[in-house]
C-alpha positions in Angstrom: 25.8 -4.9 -18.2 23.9 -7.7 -18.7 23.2 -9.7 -21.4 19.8 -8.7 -23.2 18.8 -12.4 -23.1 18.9 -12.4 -19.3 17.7 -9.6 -18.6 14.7 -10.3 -16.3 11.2 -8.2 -16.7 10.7 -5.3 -14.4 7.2 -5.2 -12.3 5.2 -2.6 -11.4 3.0 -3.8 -8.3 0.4 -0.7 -7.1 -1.0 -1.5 -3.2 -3.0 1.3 -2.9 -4.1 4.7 -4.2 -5.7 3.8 -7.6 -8.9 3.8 -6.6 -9.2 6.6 -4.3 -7.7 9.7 -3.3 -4.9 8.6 -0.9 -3.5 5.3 -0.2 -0.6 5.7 -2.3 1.6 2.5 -2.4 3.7 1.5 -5.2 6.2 -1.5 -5.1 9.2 -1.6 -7.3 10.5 -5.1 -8.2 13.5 -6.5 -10.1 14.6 -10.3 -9.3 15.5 -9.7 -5.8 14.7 -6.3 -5.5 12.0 -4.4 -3.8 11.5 -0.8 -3.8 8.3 0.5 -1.9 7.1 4.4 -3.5 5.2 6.0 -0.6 3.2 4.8 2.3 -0.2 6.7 2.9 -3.1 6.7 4.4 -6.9 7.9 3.2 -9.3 9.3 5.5 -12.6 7.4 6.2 -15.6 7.2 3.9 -19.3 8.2 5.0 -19.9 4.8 5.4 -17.3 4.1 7.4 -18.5 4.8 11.0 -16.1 5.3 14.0 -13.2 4.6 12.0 -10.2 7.2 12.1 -8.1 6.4 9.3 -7.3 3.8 6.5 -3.8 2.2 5.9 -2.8 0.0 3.0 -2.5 -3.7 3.5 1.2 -4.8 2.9 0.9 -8.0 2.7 2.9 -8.9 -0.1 5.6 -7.1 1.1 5.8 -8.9 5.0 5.7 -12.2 2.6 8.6 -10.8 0.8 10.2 -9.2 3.4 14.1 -10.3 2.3 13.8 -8.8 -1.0 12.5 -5.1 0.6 15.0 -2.8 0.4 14.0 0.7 1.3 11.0 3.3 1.2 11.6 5.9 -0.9 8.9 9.1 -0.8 8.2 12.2 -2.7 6.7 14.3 -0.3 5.6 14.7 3.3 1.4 14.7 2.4 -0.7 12.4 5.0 -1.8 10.4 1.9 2.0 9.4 0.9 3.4 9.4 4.7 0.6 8.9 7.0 0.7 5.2 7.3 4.8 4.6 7.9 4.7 4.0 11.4 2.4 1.2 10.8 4.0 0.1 8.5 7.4 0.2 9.6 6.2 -1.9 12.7 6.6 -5.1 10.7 8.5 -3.5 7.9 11.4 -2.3 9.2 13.7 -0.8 6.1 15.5 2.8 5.7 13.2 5.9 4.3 14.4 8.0 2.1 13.2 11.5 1.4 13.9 14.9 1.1 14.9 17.3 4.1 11.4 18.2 5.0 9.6 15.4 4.1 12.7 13.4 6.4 11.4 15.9 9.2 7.6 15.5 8.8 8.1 11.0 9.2 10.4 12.1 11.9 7.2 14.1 14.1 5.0 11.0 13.2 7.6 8.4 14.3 8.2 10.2 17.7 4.3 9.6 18.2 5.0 6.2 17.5 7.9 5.0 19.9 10.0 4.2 16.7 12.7 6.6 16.4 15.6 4.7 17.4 14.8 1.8 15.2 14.0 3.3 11.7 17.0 4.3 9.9 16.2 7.1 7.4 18.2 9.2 5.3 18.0 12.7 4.0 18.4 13.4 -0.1 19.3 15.8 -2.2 17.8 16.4 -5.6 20.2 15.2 -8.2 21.2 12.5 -5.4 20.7 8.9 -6.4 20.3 6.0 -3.8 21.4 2.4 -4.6 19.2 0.2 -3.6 20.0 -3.8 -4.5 20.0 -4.0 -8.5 17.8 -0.3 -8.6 19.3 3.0 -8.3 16.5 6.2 -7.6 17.4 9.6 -8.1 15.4 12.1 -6.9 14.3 15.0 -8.9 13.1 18.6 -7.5 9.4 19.3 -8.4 6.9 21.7 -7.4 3.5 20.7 -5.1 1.4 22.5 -2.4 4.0 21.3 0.5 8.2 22.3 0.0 10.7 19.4 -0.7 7.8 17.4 -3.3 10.0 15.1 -5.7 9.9 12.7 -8.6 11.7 9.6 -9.0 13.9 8.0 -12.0 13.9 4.6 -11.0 17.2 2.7 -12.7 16.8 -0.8 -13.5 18.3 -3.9 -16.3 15.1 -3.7 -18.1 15.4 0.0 -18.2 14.1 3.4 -16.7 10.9 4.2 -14.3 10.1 7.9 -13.8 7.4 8.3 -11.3 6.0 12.2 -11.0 4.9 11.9 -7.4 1.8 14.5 -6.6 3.3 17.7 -8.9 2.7 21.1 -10.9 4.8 23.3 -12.6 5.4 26.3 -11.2 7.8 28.7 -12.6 7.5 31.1 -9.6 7.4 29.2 -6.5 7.4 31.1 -3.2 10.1 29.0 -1.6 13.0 27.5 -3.5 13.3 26.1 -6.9 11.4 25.8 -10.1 10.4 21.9 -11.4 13.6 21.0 -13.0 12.3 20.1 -16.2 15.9 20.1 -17.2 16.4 16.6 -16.0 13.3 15.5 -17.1 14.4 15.9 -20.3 17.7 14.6 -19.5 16.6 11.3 -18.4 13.4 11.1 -21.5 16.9 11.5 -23.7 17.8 8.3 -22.4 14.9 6.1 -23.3 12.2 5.9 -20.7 10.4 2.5 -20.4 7.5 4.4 -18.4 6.1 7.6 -16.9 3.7 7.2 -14.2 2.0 10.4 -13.7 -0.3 12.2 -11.0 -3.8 12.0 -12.7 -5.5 14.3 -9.9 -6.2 17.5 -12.0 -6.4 15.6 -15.5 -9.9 16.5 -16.3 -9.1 20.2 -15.6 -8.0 22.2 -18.8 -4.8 24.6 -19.3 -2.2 25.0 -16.4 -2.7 25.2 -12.7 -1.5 28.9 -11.7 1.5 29.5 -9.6 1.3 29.8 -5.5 2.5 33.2 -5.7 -0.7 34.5 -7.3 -2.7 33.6 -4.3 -0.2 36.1 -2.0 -1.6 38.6 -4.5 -4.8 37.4 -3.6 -4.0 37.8 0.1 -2.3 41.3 -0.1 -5.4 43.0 -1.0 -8.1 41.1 0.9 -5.7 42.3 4.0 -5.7 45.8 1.9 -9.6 45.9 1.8 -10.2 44.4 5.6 -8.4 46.8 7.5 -10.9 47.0 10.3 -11.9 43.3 11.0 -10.0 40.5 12.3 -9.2 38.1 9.7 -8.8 34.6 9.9 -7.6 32.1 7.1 -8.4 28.4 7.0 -5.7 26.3 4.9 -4.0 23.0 4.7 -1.8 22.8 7.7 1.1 21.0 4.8 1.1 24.1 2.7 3.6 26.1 4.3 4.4 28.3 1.4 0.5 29.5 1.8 1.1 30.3 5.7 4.4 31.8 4.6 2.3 34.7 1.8 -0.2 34.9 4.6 3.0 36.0 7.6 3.9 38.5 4.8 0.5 39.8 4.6 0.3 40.0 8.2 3.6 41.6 8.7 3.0 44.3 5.8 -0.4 45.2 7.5 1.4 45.3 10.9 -1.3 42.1 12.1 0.2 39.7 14.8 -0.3 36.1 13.8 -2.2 33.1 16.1 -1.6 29.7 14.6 -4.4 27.6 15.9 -4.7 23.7 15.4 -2.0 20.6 16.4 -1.5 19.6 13.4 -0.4 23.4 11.8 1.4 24.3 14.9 3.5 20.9 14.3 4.2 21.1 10.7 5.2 25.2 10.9 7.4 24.3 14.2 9.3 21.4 12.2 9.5 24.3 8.7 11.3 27.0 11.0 13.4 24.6 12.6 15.3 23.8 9.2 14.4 27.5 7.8 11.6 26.4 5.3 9.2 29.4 6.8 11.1 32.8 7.4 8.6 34.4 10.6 9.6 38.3 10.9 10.7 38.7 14.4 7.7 39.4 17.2 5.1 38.7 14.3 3.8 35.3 16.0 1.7 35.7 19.6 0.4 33.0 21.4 -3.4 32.6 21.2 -3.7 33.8 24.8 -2.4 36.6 23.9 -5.4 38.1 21.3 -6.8 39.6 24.3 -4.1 42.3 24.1 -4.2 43.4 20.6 -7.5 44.9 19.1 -9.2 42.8 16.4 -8.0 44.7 13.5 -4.0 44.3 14.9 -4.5 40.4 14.4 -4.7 37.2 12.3 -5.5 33.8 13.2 -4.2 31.3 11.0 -6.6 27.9 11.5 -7.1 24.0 10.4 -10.3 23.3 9.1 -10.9 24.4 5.8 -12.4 21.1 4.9 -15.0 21.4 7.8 -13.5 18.2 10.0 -15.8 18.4 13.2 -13.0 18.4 15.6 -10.7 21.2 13.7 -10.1 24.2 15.4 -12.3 26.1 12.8 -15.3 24.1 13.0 -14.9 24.6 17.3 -14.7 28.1 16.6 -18.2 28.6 14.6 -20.0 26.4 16.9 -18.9 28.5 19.7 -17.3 25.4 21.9 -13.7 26.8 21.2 -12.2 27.5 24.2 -10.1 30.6 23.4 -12.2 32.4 20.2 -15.3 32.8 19.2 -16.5 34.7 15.8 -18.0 37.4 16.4 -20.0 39.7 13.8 -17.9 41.8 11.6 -14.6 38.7 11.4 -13.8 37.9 7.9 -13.0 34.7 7.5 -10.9 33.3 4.4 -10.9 29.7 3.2 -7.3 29.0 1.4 -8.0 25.8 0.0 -10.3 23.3 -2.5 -12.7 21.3 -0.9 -11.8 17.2 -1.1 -14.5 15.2 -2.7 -17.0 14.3 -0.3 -16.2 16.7 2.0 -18.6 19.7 0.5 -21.0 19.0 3.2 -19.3 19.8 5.8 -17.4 22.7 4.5 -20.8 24.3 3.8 -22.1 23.2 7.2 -19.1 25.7 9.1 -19.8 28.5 6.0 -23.1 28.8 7.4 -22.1 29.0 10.8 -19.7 31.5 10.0 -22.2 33.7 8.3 -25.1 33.0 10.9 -22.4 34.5 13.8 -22.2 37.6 11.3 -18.5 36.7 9.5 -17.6 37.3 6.3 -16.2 34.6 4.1 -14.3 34.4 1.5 -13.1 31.7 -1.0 -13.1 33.3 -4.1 -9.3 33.0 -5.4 -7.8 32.5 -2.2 -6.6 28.9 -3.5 -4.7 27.2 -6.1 -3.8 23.5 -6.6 -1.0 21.7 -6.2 -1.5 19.5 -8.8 -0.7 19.7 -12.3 -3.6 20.6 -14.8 -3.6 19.3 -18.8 -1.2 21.4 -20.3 1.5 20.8 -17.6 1.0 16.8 -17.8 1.6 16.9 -21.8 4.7 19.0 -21.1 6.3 16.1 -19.0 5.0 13.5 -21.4 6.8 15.2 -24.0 10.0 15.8 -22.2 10.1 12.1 -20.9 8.7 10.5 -23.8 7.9 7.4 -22.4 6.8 3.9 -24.0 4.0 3.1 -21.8 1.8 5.4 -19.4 0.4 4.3 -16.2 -1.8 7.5 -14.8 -1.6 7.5 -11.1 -3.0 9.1 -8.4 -6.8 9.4 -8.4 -10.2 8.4 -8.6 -10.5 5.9 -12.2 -12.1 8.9 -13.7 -8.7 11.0 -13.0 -6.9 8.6 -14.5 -9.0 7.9 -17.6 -9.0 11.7 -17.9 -5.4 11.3 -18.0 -4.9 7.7 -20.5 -7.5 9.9 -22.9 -4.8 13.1 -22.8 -1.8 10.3 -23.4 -3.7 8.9 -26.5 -3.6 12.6 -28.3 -0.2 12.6 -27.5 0.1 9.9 -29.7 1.6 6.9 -27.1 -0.8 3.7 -28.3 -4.0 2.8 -26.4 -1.9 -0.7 -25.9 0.6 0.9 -24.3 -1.3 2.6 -21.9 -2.4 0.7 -18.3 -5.1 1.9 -15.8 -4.2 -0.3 -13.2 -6.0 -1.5 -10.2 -4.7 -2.2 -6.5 -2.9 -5.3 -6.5 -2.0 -5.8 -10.4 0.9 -7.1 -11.1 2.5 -5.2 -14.3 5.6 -7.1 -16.0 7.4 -4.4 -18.6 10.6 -4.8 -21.0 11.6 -2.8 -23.6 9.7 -5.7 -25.6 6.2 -5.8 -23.5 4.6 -5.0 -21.3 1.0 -7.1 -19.6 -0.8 -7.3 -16.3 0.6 -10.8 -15.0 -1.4 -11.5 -12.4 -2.3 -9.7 -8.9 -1.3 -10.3 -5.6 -3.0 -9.2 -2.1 -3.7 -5.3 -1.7 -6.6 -3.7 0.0 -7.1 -1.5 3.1 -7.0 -1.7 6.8 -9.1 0.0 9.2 -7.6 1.6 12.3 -9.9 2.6 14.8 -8.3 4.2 17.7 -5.4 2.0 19.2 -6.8 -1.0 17.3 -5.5 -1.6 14.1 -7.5 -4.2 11.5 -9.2 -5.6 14.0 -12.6 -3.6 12.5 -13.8 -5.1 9.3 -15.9 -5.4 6.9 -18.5 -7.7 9.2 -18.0 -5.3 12.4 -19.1 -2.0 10.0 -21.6 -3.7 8.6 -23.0 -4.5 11.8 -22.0 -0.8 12.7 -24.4 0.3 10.2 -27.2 -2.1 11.0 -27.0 -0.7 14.5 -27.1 2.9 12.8 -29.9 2.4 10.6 -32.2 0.6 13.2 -31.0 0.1 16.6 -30.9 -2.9 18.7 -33.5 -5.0 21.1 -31.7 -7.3 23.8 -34.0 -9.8 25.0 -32.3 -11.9 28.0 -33.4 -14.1 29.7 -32.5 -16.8 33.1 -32.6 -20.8 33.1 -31.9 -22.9 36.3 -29.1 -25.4 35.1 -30.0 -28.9 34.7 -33.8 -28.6 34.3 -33.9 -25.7 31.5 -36.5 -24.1 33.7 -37.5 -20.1 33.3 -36.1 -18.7 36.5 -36.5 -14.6 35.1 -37.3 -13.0 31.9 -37.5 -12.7 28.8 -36.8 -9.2 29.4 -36.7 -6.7 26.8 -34.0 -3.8 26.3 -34.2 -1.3 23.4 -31.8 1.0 21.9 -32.3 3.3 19.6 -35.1 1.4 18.1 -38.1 3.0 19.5 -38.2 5.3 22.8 -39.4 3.0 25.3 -41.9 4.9 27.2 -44.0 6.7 24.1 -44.3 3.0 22.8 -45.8 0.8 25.8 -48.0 -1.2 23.6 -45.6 -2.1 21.0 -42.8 -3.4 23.9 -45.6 -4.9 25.7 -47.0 -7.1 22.2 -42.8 -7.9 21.9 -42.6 -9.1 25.4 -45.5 -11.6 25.0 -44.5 -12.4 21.2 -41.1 -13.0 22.8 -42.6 -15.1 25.6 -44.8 -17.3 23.5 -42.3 -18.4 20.9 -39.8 -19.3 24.6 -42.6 -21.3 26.2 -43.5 -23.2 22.8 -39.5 -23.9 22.6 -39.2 -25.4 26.7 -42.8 -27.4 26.2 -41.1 -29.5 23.4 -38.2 -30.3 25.8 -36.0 -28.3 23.5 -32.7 -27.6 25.4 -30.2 -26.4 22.9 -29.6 -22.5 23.1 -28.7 -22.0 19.7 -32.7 -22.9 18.8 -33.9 -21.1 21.6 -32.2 -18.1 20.4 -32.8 -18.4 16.6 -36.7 -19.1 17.2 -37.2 -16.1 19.3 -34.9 -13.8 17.1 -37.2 -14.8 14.2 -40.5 -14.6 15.7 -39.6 -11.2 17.6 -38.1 -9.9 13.9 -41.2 -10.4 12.2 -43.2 -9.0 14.6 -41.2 -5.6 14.7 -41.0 -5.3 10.9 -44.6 -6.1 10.4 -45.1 -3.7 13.2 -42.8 -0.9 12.0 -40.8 -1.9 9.0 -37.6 -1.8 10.8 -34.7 -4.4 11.1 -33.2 -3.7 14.4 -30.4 -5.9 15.6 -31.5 -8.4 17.5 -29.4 -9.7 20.8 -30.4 -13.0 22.7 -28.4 -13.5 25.7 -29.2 -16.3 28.1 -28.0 -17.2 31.0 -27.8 -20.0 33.8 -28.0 -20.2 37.5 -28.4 -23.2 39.8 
């Protein structure tokens, strides 16, 4: 052991997933030591047109590549795992994760080219990995996909538990209970600091268990014996699929599953026996045709109204195989994601304009852990400082304000932002500093090269259009050999609006011929003076900015 004196200061350095829901990015570092918790992705904002998905920028971690020593996640969510495989593309270092989560990264890096060159390693709970001068054990606890864990990070300047996404649930439908035995095991032991999932921290009390909704299930089957029924979950929760077979099978209903991403993720849980499927209980969807509506249950993505999910297809009627029909009940099995109420509303009232009956009354329970369950770990762990994770900054005030009652100091308590650089002892702890975090944009099979300037210009484009105005020179003399022609889109519709093109054009022409009378040869003027008499002219005209394109070119 070493001597207190040279004991260096343990940092806490957070990349992503404190401002949003998703992102989630955590680096661990001791001298020269780094341990990277997670690697997610979010899913675009409103405003964030054409883009597919957000990954975190790692930065720091290419400029300290020597000192990486491993990936360690708790579960096999998009927003922990999505964004690996970029990641792993210049950050090539082991994962390590529990046997479903280990199988999940697996799917992703087949997609990706990259499964002969990341190493990655299966663990058990209790199991602890050494990694450099840090050790992580993995603890079991519960969460809305199988396998979720927690991590004791080990360290010289003492112990870092980290909850992952979790809840407590005493009956879970697959496997073990949280093992809050080792929570308090390792709080025993002195904890320097607990950094807990903030997610459900303004909600009161405890989240219920996942076996109450199979309750719910059993007699919404019970009470719908004559309609086809379908449910729309999370395609990650397999225990919810899992109460739904059950239902099925007890009701004698043959099961579709519908949607890549659910058909993937309950493919990879039978192959290592997370999901138990009764024998002959699963039909292809091409084969609904045999089996009258009430014999059947189609299990579907969707349920947070994504445009391309095989729900959303299916009330629009451009689904190729189903269509809802009048009399289909239709169950929604999840919680909609802030921001996404919209759209989830938008397929409801499809659904009930084709004559289905929905349902989303207690046919969902979280995954995360409410009030009551995040005082119970902060007592068992008993931590010096808090740092709430996980969450929008209201989520994790909700959760510093619950920490305070518990009686841990207000000093001792750190909402931190992407990027901060946190330096704890058993002495202190203060934000030191901050190094480069933020997000990348990947838009199809380009990755960051969409910023900030291209979606603004995205939205510019959006909000008013564009006019091109092009135009011919003869080389040498500068003379007008064609043009200026004018091309709108999705300004104005050209042929209702004659007079206001026509005005442009001469506008346009006037400010071109004022430019070529005073000799004035450089195209950079030329472009700038007709852009700015042509702009005023249309906003006076309409109040509208559109984007404005000069092109010019040569011929001789």
């Amino acid at each position: 052991m070493k001597n207190r004196e040279n004991i260096s200061k343990l940092k806490i350095i957070p990349l992503g997933g404190l401002e949003q829901i998703g992102l989630n990015i955590t680096a661990i570092e001791y001298e020269d030591t780094i341990v990277v918790i997670d690697c997610g992705l979010a899913f675009p904002e409103d405003d964030m047109l054409g883009i597919d998905m957000v990954i975190p920028d790692v930065t720091y971690l290419k400029e300290n590549i020597d000192k990486v020593k491993g990936f360690v996640i708790t579960h096999g969510h998009e927003d922990h795992i999505g964004a690996l495989p970029y990641v792993l593309k210049d950050i090539n270092v082991p994962v390590y994760a529990t046997k479903l989560t280990i199988a999940l990264i697996e799917t992703k890096l087949k997609e990706h080219n990259l499964t002969k060159q990341v190493k990655r390693k299966v663990v058990k709970y209790g199991q602890s990995i050494n990694m450099g001068q840090l050790r992580v054990e993995f603890i079991k606890t519960n969460h809305s996909i199988a396998d979720a864990a927690a991590l004791a990070i080990y360290s010289p300047a003492g112990i870092i538990m980290h909850t992952g996404d979790f809840k407590v649930d005493y009956t879970p439908v697959f496997g073990d209970s949280i093992d809050l035995q080792r929570f308090a095991e390792i709080g025993k032991k002195g904890v320097l600091a607990l950094m807990c999932d903030s997610t459900n921290a303004e909600r009161l009390g405890f989240t219920n268990s996942e076996k109450t909704v199979g309750k719910t299930f059993d007699s919404i089957f019970a009470d719908h014996k004559n309609t086809r029924i379908f449910v729309a979950t999370f395609a990650s929760n397999i225990d919810r699929v899992q109460q739904i077979i059950d239902s099925a099978y007890k009701y004698g209903r043959k099961v579709v599953v519908e949607g890549r991403s659910m058909v993937n993720v309950i493919q990879t849980a039978s192959e290592i026996g997370y999901i138990s499927i009764p024998e002959g209980t699963l039909i292809d969807i091409e084969q609904l045709k045999n089996y009258p509506d009430e014999k059947t249950v189609i299990i579907t993505t969707g349920s947070q109204g994504e445009t391309m999910a095989a729900l959303s297809r299916m009330a629009s009627n451009i689904h190729k195989k189903v269509t809802i029909k009048p009399g289909d009940t239709v169950i929604f099995s999840s919680s909609p994601i802030p921001g996404n109420e919209k759209a989830i509303s938008k397929v409801i009232n499809e659904l009930s304009m084709n004559g289905a009956d929905v349902i989303f009354q207690d046919t969902h329970v979280s995954g995360h852990a409410c009030q009551e369950e995040i005082k119970l770990i902060y007592s068992l762990v008993q931590p010096k400082y808090a740092i709430p994770v996980h969450g929008e900054y209201k989520h994790l005030k909700a959760q510093a304000n619950l920490v305070k009652g518990l009686g841990i100091p207000k000093e001792n308590i750190f909402i931190l932002t992407s990027g901060d650089v946190l330096e704890l002892d058993e002495e202190s702890a203060k934000v030191t500093g901050e190094v480069h975090a933020g997000a990348i944009f990947v838009d199809g099979l380009g990755v960051g090269d969409v910023g900030n300037i291209v979606l603004r210009d995205r939205q510019h484009l959006a909000e008013d259009g564009i006019l091109i105005v092009a135009l011919t020179l003869e080389k040498g003399t500068s003379r007008l050999v064609a043009g200026p022609d004018i091309v709108s889109r999705g300004f104005v519709y050209v042929r209702e609006s004659d007079e206001l093109m026509e005005e442009a054009h001469i506008v346009v022409e006037d400010a071109l011929m004022d430019i070529l009378d005073r000799n004035i040869t450089d195209w950079g003027k030329m472009k700038n003076t007709m852009k700015d008499a042509l702009s005023s002219y249309v906003w006076k005209k309409t109040k509208r900015r559109p984007m404005i394109l000069p092109i010019i070119m040569e011929v001789s």
